[in-house]
PyMOL commands that place a pseudoatom at each C-alpha (Angstrom):
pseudoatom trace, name=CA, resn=UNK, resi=1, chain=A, elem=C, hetatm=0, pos=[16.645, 5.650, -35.091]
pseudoatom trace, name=CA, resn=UNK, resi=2, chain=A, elem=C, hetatm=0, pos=[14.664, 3.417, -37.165]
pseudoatom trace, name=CA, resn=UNK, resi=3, chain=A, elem=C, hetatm=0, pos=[11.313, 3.998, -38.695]
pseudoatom trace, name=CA, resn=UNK, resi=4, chain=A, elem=C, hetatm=0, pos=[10.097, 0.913, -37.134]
pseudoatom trace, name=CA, resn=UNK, resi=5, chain=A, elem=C, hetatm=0, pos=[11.426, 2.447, -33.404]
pseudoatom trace, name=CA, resn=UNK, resi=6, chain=A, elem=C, hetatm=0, pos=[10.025, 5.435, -34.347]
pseudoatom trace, name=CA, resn=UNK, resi=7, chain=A, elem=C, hetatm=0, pos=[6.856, 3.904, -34.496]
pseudoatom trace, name=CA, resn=UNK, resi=8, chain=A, elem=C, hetatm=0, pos=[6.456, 1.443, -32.169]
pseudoatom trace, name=CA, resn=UNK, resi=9, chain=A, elem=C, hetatm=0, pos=[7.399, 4.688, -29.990]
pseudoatom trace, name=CA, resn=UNK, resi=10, chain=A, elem=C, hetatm=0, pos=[4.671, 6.073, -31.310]
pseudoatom trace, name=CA, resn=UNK, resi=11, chain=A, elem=C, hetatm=0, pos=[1.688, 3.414, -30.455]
pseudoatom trace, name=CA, resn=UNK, resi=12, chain=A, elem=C, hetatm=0, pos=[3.352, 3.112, -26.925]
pseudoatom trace, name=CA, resn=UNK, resi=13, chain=A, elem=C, hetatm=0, pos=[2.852, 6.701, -26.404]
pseudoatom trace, name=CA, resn=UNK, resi=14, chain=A, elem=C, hetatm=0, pos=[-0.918, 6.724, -27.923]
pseudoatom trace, name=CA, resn=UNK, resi=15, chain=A, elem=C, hetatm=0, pos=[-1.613, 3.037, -26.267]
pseudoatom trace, name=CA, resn=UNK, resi=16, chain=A, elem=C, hetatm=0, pos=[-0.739, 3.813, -22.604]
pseudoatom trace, name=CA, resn=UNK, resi=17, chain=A, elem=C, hetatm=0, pos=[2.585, 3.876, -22.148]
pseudoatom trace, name=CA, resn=UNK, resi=18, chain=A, elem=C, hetatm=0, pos=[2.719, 6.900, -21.197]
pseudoatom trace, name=CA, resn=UNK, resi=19, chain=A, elem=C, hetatm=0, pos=[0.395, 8.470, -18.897]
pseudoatom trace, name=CA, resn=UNK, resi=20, chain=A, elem=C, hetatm=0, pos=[-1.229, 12.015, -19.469]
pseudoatom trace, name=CA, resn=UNK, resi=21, chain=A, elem=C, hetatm=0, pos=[-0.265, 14.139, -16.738]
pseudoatom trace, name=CA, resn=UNK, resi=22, chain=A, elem=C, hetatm=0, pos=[-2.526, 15.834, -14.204]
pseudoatom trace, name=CA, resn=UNK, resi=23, chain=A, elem=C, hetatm=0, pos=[-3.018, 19.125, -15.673]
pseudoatom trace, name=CA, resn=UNK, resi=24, chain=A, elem=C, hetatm=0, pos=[-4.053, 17.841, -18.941]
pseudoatom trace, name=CA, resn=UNK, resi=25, chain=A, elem=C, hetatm=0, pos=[-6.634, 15.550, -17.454]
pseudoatom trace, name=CA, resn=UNK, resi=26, chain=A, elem=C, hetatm=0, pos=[-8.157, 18.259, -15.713]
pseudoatom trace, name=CA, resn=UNK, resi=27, chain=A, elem=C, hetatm=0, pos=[-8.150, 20.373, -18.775]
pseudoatom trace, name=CA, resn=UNK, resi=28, chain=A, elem=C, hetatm=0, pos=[-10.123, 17.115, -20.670]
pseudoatom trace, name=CA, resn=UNK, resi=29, chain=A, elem=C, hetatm=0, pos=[-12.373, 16.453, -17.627]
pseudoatom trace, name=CA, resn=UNK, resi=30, chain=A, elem=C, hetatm=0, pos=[-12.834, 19.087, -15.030]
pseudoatom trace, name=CA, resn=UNK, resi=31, chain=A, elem=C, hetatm=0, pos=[-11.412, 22.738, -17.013]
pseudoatom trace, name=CA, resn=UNK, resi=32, chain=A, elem=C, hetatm=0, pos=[-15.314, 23.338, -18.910]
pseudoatom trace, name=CA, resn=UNK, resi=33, chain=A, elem=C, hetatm=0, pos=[-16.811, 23.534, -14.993]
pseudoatom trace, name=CA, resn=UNK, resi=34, chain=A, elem=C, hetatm=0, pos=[-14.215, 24.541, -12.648]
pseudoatom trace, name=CA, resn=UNK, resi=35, chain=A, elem=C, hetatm=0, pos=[-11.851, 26.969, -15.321]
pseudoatom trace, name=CA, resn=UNK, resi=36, chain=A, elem=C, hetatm=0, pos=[-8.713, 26.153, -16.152]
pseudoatom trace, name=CA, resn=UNK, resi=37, chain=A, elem=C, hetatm=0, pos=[-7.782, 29.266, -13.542]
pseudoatom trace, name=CA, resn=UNK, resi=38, chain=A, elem=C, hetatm=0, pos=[-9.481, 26.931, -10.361]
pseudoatom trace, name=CA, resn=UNK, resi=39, chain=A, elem=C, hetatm=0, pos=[-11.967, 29.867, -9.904]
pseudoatom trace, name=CA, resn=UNK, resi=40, chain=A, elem=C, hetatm=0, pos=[-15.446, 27.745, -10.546]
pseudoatom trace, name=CA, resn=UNK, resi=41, chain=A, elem=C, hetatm=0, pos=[-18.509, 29.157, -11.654]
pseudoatom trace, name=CA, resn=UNK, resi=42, chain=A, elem=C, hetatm=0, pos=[-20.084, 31.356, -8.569]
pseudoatom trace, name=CA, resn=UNK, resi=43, chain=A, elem=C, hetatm=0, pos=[-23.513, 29.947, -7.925]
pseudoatom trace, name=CA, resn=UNK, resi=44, chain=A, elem=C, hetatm=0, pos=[-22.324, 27.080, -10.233]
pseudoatom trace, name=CA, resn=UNK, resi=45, chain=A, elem=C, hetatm=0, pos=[-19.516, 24.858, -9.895]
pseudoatom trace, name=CA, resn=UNK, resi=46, chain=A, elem=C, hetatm=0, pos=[-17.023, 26.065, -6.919]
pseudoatom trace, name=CA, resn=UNK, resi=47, chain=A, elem=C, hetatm=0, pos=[-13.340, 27.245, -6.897]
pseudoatom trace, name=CA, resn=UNK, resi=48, chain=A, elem=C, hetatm=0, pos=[-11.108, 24.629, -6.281]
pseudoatom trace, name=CA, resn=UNK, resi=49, chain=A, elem=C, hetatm=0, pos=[-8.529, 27.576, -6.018]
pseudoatom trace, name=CA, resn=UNK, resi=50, chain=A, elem=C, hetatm=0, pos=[-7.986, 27.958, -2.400]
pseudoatom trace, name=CA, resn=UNK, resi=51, chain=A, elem=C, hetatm=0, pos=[-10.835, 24.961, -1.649]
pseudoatom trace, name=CA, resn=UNK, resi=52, chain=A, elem=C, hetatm=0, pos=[-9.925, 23.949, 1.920]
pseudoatom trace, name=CA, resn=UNK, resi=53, chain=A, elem=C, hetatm=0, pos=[-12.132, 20.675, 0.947]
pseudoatom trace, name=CA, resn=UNK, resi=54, chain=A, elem=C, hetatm=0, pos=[-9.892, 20.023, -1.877]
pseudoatom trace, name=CA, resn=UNK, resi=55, chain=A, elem=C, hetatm=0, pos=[-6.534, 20.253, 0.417]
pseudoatom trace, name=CA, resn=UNK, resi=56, chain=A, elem=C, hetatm=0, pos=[-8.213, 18.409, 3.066]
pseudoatom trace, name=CA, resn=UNK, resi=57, chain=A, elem=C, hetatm=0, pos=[-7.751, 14.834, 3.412]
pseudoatom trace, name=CA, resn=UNK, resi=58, chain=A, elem=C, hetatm=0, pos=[-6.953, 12.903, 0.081]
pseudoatom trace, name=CA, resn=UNK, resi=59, chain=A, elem=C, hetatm=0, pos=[-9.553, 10.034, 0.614]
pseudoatom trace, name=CA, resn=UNK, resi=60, chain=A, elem=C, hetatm=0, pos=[-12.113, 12.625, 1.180]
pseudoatom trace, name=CA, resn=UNK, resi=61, chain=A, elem=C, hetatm=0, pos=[-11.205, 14.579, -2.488]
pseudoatom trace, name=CA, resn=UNK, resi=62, chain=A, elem=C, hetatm=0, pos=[-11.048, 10.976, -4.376]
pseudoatom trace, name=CA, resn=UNK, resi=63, chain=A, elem=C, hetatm=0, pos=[-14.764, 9.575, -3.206]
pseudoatom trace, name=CA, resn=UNK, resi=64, chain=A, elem=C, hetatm=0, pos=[-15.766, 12.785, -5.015]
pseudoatom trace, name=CA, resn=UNK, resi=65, chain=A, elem=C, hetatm=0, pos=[-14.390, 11.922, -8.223]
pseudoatom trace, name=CA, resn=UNK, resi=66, chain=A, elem=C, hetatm=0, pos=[-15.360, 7.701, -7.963]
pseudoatom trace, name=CA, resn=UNK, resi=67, chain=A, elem=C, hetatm=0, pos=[-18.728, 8.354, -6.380]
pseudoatom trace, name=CA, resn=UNK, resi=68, chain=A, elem=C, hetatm=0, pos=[-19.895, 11.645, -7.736]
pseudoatom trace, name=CA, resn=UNK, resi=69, chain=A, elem=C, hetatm=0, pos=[-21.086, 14.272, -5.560]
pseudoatom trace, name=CA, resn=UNK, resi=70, chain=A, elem=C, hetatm=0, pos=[-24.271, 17.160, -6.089]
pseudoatom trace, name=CA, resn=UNK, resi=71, chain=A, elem=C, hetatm=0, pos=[-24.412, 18.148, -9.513]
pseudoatom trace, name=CA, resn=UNK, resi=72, chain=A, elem=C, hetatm=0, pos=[-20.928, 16.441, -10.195]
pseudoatom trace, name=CA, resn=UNK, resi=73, chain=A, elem=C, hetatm=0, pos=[-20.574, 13.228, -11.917]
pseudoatom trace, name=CA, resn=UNK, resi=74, chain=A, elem=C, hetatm=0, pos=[-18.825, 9.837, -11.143]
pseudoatom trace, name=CA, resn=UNK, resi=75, chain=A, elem=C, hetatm=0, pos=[-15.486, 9.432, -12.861]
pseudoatom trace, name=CA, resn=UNK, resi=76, chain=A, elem=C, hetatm=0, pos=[-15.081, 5.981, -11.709]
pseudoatom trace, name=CA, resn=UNK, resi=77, chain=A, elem=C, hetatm=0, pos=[-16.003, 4.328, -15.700]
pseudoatom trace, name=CA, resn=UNK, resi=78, chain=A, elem=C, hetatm=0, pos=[-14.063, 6.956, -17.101]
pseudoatom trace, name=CA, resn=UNK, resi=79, chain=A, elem=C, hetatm=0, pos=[-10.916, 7.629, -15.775]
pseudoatom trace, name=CA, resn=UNK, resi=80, chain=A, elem=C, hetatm=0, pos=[-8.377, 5.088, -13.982]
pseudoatom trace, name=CA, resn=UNK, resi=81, chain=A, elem=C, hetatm=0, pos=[-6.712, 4.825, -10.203]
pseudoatom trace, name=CA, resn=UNK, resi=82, chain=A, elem=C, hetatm=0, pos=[-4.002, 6.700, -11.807]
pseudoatom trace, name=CA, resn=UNK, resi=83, chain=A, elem=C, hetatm=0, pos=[-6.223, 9.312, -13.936]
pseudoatom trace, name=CA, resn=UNK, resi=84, chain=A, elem=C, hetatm=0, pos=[-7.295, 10.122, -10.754]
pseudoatom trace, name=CA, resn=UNK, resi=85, chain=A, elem=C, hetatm=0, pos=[-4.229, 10.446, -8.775]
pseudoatom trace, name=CA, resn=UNK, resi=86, chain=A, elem=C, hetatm=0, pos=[-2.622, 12.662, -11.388]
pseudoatom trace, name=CA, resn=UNK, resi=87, chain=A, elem=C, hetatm=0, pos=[-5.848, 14.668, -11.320]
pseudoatom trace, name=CA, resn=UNK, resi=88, chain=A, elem=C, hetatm=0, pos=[-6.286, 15.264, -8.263]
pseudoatom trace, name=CA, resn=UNK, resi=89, chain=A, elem=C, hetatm=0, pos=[-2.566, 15.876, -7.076]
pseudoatom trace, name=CA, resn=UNK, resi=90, chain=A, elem=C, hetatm=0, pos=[-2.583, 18.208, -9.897]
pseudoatom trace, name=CA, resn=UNK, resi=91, chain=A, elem=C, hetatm=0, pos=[-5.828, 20.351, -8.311]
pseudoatom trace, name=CA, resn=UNK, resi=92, chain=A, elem=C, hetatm=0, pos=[-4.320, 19.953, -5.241]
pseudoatom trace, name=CA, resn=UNK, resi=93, chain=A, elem=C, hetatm=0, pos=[-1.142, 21.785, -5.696]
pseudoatom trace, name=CA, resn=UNK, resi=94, chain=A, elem=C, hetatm=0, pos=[-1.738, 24.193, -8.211]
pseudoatom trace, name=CA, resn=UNK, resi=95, chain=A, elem=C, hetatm=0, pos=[-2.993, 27.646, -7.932]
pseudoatom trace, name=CA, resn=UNK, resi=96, chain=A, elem=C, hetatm=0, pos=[-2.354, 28.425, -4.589]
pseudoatom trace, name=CA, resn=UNK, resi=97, chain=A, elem=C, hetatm=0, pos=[-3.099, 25.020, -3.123]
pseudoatom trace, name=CA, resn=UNK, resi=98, chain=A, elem=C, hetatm=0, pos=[-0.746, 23.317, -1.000]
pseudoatom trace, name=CA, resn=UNK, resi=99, chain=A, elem=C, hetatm=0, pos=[-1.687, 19.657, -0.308]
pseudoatom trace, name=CA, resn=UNK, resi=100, chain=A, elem=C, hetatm=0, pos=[0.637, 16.020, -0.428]
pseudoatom trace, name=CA, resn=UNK, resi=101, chain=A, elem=C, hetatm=0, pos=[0.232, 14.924, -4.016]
pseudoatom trace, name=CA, resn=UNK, resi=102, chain=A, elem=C, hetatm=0, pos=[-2.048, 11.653, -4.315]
pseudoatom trace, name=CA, resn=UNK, resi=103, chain=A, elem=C, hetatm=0, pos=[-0.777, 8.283, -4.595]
pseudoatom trace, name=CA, resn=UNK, resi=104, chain=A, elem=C, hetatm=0, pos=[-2.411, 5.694, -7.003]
pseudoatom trace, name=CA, resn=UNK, resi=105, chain=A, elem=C, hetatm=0, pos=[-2.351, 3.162, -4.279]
pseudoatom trace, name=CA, resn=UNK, resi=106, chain=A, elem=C, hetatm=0, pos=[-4.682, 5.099, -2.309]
pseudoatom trace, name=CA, resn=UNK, resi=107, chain=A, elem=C, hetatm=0, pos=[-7.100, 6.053, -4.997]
pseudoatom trace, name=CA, resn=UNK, resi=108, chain=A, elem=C, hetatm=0, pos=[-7.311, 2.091, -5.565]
pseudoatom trace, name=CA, resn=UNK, resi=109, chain=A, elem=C, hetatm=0, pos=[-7.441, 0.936, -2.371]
pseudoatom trace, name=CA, resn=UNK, resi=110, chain=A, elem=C, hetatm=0, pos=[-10.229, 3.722, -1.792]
pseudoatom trace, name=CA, resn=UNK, resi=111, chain=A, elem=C, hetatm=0, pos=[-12.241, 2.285, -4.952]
pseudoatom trace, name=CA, resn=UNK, resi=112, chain=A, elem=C, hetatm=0, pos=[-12.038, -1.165, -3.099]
pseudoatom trace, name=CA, resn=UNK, resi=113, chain=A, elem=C, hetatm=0, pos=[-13.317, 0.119, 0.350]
pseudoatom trace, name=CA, resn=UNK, resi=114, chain=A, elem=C, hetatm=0, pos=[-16.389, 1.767, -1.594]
pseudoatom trace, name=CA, resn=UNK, resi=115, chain=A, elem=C, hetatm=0, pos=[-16.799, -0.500, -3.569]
pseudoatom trace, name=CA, resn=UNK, resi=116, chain=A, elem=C, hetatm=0, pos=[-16.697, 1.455, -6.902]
pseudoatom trace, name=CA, resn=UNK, resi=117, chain=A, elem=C, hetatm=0, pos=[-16.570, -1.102, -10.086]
pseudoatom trace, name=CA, resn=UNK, resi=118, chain=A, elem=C, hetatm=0, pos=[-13.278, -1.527, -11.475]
pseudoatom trace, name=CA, resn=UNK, resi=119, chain=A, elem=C, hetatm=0, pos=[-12.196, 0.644, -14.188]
pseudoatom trace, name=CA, resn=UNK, resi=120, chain=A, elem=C, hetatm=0, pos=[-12.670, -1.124, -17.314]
pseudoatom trace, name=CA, resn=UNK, resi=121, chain=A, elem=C, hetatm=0, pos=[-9.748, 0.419, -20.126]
pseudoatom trace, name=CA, resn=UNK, resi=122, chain=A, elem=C, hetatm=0, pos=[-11.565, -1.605, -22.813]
pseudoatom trace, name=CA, resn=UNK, resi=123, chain=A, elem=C, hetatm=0, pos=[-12.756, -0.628, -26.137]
pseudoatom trace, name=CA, resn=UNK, resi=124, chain=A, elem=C, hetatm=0, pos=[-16.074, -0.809, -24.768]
pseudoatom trace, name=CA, resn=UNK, resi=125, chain=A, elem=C, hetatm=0, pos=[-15.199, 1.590, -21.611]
pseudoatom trace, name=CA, resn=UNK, resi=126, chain=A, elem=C, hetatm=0, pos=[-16.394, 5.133, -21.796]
pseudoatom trace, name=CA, resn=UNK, resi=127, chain=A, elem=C, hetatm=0, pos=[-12.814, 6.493, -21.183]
pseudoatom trace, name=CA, resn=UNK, resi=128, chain=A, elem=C, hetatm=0, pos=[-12.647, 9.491, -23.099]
for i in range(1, 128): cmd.bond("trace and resi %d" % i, "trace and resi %d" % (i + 1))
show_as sticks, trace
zoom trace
């Protein structure tokens, strides 16, 4: 392998072309309120351990996360359809939970029907 491939590999990798997976995103995004156990804050931020909400029905879980919800801020300028999708299929099969993994299509299609902005993966965008 070349330096060059080895390199070009490299900015692929850093520039999108590959995508974080869902348990690293929450780690970045959601780990500081919810724990990286699931268990919440009590009185704070809730468990998403065990969260009947959060195994419920997908569209449900995904307005959260483009709209906001209580104390909990709108991901929609942040993080993209499939940010979200890896997120949130990640929450909603680990510790415990049981639910259908989330496809991109229907975090999309979701942002369309409320009629969140588009995220913007610009220099400019707030994607952290």
């Amino acid at each position: 392998m070349t330096l060059r491939t080895i390199l070009i590999a490299a900015l692929l990798i850093v520039h999108g072309g590959a995508r974080a997976d869902g348990k690293a995103l929450f780690t970045k995004n959601c780990a500081a309120c919810h724990q990286a156990s699931g268990k919440g804050i009590p009185g704070a931020f809730p468990a998403l351990a065990g969260n009947k909400f959060v195994q419920g029905p997908p569209a449900d879980v995904a307005a959260v996360l483009l709209k906001g919800r209580g104390g909990m801020p709108d991901f929609s300028p942040t993080l993209s359809d499939a940010d979200i999708a890896e997120v949130l299929s990640y929450v909603r099969s680990a510790w415990g939970n049981q639910a259908d993994a989330l496809p991109e299509q229907e975090v999309a299609a979701l942002r369309d029907t409320l009629k969140v902005e588009k995220f913007a993966a610009g220099q400019m965008s707030n994607k952290h």
